[in-house]
VEXVEXMAR-244107 format. One record per atom (N, C-alpha, C): residue in one letter; residue number from 1; atom name; y, z, x. Coordinates in nm, 2 decimals. Layout:
N
res:A n:NUM atom:CA Y:Y Z:Z X:X
...
//
This chain:
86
res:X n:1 atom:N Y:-0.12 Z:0.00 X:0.09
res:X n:1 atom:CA Y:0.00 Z:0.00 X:0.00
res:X n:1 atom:C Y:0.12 Z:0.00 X:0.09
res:X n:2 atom:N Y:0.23 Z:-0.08 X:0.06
res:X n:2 atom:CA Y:0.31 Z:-0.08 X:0.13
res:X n:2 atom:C Y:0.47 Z:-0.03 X:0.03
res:X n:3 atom:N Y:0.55 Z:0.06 X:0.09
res:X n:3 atom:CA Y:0.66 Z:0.09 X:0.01
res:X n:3 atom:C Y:0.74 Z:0.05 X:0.08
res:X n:4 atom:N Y:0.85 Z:0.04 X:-0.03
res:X n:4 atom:CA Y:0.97 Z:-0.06 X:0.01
res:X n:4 atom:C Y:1.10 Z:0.04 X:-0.07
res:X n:5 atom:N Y:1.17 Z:0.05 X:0.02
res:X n:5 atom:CA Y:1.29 Z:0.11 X:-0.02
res:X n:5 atom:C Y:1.32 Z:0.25 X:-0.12
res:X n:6 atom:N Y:1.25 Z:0.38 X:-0.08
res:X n:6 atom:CA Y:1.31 Z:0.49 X:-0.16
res:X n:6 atom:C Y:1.45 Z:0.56 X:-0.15
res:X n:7 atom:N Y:1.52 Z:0.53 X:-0.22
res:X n:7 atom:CA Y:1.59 Z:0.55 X:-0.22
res:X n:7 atom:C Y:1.68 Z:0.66 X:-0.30
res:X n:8 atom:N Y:1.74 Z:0.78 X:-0.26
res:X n:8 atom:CA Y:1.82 Z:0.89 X:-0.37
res:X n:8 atom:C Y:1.98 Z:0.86 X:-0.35
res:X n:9 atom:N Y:2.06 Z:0.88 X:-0.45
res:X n:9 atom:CA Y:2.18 Z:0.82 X:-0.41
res:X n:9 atom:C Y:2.23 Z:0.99 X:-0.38
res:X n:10 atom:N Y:2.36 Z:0.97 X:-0.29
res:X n:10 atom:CA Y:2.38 Z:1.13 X:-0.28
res:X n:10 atom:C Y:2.38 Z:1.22 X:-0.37
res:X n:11 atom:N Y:2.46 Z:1.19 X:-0.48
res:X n:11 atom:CA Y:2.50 Z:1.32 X:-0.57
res:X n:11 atom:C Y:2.36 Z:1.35 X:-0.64
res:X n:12 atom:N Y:2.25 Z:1.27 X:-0.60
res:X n:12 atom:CA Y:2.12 Z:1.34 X:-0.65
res:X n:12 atom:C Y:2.01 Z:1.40 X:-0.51
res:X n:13 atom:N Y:2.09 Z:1.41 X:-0.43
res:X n:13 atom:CA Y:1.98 Z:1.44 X:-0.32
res:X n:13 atom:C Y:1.97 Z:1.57 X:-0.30
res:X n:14 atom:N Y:1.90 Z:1.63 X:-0.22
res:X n:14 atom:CA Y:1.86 Z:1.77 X:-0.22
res:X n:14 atom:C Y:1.78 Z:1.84 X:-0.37
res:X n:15 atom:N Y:1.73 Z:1.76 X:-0.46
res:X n:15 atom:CA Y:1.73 Z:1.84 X:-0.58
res:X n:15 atom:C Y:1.58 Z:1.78 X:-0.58
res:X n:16 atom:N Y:1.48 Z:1.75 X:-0.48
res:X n:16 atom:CA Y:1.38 Z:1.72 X:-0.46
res:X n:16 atom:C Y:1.28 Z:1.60 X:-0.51
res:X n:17 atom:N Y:1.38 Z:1.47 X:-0.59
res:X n:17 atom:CA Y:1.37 Z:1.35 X:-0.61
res:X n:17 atom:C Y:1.31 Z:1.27 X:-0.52
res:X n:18 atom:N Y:1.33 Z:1.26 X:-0.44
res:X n:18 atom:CA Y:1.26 Z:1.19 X:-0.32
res:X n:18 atom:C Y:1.12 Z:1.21 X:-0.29
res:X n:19 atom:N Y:1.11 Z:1.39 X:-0.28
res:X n:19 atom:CA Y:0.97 Z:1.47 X:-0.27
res:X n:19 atom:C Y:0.92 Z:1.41 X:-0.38
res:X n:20 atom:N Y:0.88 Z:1.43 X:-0.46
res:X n:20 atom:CA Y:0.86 Z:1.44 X:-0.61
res:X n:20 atom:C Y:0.80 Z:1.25 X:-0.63
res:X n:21 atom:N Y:0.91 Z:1.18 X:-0.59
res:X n:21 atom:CA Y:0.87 Z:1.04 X:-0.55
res:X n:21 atom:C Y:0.76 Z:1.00 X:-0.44
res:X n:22 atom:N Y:0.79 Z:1.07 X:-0.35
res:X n:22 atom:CA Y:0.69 Z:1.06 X:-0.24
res:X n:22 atom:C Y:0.54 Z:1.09 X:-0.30
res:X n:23 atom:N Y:0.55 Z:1.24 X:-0.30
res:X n:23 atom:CA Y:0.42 Z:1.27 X:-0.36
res:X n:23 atom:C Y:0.33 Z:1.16 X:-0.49
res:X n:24 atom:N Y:0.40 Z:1.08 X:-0.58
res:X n:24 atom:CA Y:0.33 Z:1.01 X:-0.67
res:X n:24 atom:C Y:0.32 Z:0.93 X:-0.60
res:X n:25 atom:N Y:0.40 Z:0.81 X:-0.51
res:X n:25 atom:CA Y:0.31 Z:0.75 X:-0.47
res:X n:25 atom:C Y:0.20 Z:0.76 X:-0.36
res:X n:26 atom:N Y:0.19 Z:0.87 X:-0.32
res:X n:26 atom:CA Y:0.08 Z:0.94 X:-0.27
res:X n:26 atom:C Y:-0.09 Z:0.93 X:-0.36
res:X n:27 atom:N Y:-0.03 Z:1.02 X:-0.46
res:X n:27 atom:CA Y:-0.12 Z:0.99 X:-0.53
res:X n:27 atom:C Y:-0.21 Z:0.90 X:-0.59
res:X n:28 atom:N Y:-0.10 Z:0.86 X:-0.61
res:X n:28 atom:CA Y:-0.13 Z:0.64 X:-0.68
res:X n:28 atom:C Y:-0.19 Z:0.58 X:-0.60
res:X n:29 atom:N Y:-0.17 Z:0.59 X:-0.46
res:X n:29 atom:CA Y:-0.22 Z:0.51 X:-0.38
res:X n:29 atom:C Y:-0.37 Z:0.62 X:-0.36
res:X n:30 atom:N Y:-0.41 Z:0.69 X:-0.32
res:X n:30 atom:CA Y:-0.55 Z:0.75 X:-0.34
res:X n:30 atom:C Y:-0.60 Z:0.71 X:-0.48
res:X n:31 atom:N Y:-0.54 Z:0.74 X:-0.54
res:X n:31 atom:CA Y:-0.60 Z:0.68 X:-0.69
res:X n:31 atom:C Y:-0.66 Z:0.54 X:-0.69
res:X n:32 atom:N Y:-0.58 Z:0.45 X:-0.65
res:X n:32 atom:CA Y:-0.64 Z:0.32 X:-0.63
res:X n:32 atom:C Y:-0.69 Z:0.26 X:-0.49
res:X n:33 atom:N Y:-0.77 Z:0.38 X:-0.41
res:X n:33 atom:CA Y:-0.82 Z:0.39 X:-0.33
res:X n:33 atom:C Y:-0.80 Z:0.31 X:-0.21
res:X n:34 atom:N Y:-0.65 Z:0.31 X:-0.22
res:X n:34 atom:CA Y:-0.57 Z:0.25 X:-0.05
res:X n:34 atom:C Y:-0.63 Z:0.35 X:0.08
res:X n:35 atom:N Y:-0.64 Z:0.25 X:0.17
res:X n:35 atom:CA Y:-0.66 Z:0.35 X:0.31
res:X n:35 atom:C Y:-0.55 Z:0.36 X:0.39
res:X n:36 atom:N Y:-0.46 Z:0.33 X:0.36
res:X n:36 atom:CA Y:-0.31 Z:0.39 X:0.39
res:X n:36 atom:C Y:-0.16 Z:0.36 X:0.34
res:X n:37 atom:N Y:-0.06 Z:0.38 X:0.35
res:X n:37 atom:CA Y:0.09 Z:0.37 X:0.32
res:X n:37 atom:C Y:0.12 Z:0.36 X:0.40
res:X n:38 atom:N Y:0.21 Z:0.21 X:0.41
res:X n:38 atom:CA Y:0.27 Z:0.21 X:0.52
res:X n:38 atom:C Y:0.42 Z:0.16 X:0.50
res:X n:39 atom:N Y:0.51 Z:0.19 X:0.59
res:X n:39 atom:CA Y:0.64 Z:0.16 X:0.55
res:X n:39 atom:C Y:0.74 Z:0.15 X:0.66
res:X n:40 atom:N Y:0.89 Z:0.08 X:0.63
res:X n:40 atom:CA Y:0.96 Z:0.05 X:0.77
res:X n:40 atom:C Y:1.05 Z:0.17 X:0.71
res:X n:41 atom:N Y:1.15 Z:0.24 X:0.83
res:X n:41 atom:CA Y:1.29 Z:0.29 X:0.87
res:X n:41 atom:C Y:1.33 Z:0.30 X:1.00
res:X n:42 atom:N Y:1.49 Z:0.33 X:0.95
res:X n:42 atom:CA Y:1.57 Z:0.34 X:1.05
res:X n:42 atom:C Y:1.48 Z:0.51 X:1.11
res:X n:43 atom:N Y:1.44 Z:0.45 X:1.28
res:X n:43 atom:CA Y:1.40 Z:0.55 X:1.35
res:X n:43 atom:C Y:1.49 Z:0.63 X:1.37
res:X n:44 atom:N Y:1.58 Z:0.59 X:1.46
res:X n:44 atom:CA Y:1.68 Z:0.68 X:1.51
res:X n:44 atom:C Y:1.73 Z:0.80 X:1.37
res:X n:45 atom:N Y:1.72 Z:0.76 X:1.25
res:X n:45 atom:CA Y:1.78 Z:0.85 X:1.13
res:X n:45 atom:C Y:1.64 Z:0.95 X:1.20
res:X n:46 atom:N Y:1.65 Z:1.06 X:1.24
res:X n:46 atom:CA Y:1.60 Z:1.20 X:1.26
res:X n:46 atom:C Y:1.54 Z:1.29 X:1.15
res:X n:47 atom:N Y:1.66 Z:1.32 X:1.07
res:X n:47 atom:CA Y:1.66 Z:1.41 X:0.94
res:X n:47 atom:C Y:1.50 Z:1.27 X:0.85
res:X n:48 atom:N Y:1.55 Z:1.18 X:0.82
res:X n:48 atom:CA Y:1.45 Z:1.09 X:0.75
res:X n:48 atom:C Y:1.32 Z:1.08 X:0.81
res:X n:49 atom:N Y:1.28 Z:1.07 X:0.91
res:X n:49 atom:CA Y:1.19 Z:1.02 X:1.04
res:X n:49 atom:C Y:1.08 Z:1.19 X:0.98
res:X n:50 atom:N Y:1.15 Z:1.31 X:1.00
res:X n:50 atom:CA Y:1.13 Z:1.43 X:0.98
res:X n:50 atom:C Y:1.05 Z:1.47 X:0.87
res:X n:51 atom:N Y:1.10 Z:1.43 X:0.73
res:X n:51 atom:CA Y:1.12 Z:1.39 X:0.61
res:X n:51 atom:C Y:0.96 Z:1.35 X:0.55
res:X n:52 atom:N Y:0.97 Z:1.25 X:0.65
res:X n:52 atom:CA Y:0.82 Z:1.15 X:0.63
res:X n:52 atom:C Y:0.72 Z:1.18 X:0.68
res:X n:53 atom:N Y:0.75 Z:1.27 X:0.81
res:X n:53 atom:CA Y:0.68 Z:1.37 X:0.87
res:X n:53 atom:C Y:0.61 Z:1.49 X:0.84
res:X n:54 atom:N Y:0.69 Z:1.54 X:0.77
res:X n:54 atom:CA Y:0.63 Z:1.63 X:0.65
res:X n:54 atom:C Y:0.53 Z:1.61 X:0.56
res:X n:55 atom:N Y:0.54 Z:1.44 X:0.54
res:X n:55 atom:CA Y:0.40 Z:1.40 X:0.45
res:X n:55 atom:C Y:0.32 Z:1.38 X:0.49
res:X n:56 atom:N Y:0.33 Z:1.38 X:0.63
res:X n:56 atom:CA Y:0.18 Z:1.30 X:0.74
res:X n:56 atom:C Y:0.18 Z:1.20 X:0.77
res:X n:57 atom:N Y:0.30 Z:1.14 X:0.76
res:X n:57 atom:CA Y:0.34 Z:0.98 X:0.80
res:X n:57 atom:C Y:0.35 Z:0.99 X:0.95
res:X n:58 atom:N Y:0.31 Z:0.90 X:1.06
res:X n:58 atom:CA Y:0.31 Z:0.93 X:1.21
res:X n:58 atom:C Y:0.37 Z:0.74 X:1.22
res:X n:59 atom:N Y:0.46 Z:0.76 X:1.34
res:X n:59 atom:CA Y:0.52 Z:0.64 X:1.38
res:X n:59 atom:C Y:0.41 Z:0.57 X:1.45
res:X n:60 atom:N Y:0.37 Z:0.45 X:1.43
res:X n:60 atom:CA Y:0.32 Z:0.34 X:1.51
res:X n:60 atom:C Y:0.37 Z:0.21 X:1.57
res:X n:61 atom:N Y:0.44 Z:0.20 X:1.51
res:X n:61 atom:CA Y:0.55 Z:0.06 X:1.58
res:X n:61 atom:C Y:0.70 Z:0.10 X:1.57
res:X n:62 atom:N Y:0.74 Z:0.07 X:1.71
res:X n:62 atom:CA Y:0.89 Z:0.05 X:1.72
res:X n:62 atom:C Y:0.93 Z:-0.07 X:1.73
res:X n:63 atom:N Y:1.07 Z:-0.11 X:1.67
res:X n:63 atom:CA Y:1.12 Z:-0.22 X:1.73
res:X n:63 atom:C Y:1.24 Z:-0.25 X:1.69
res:X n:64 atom:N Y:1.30 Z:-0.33 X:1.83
res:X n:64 atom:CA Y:1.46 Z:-0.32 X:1.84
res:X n:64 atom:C Y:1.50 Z:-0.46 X:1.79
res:X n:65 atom:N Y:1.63 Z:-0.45 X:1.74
res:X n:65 atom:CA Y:1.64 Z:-0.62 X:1.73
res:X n:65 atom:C Y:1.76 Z:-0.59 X:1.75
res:X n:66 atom:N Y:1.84 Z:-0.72 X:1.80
res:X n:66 atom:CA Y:1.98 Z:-0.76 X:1.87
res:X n:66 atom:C Y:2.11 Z:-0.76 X:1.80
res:X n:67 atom:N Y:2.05 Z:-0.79 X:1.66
res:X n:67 atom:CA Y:2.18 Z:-0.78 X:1.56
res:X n:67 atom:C Y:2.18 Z:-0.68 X:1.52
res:X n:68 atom:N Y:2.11 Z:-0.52 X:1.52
res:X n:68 atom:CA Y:2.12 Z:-0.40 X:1.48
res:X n:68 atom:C Y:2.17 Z:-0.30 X:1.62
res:X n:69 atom:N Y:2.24 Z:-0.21 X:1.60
res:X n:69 atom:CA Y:2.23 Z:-0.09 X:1.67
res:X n:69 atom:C Y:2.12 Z:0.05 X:1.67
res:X n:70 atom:N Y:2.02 Z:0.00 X:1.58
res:X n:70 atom:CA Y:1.92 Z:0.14 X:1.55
res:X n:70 atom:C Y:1.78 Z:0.04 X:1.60
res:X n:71 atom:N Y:1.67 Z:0.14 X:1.60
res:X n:71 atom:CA Y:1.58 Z:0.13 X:1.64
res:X n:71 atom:C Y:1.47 Z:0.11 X:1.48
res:X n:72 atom:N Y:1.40 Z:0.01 X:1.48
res:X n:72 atom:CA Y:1.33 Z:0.01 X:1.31
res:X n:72 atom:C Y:1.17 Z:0.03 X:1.35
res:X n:73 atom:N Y:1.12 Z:0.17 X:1.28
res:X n:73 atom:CA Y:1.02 Z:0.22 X:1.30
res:X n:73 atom:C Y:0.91 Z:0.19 X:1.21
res:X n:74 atom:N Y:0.79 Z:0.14 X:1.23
res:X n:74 atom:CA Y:0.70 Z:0.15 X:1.14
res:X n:74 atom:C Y:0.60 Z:0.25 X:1.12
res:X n:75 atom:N Y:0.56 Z:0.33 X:0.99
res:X n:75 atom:CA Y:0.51 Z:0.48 X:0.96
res:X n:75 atom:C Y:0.41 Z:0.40 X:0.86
res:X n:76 atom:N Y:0.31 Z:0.50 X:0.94
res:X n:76 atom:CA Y:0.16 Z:0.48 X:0.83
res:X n:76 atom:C Y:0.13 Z:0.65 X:0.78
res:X n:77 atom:N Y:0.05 Z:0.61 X:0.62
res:X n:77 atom:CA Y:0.00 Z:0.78 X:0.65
res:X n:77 atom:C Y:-0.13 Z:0.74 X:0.63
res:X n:78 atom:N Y:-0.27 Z:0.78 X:0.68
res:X n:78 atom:CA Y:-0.38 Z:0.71 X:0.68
res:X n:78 atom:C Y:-0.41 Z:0.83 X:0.56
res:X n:79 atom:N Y:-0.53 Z:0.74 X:0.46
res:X n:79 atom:CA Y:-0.55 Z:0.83 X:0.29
res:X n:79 atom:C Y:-0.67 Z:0.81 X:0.36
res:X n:80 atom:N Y:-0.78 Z:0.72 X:0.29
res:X n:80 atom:CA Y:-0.92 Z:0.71 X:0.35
res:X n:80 atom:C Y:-0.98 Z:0.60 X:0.37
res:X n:81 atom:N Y:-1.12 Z:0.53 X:0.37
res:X n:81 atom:CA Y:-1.14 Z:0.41 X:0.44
res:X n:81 atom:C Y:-1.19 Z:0.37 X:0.27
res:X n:82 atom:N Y:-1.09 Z:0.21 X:0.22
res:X n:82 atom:CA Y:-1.16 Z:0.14 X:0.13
res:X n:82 atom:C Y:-1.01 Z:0.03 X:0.12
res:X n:83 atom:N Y:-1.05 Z:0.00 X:0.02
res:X n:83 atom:CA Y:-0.98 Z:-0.15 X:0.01
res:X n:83 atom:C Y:-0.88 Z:-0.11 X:-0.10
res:X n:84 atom:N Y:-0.72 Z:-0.18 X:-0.14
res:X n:84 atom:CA Y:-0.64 Z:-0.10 X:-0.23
res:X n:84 atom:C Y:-0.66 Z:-0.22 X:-0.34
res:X n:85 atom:N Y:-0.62 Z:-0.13 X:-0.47
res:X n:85 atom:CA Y:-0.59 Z:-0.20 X:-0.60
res:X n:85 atom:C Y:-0.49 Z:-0.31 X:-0.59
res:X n:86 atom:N Y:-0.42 Z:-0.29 X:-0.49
res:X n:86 atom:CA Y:-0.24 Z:-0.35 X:-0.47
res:X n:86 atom:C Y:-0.22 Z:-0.48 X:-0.44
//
């Protein structure tokens, strides 16, 4: 399963929307028996990188590109071994 863009706007952040997101598609993806999640961000963002770390997401690919100033990280969380619904 691959996720694309979660996103909380500020005036709703901190109020555990993101968690709360995260965890379902956690679930959903065990449900439909993905062997992992995988997703891009901005590495350098620390606090986010952290965030995702929390869930068991571990960085596996870096990579720089010339028209950015940040570093874009690719995060897996491995669920278990089978093939996804997705």
């Amino acid at each position: 399963m691959k996720t694309n863009d979660i996103v909380v706007l500020p005036t709703y952040q901190n109020r555990g929307i993101g968690s709360e997101t995260m965890r379902f598609i956690i679930e959903k993806a065990r449900d439909l028996k993905c062997s992992k999640i995988s997703l891009g961000m901005v590495h350098d963002d620390l606090p986010l990188r952290n965030w995702y770390q929390r869930f068991g997401f571990q960085t596996v690919r870096l990579k720089k590109f010339d028209q950015v100033r940040y570093t874009v990280g690719k995060m897996e969380l491995l669920l278990q071994r089978a093939s996804c619904g997705l």
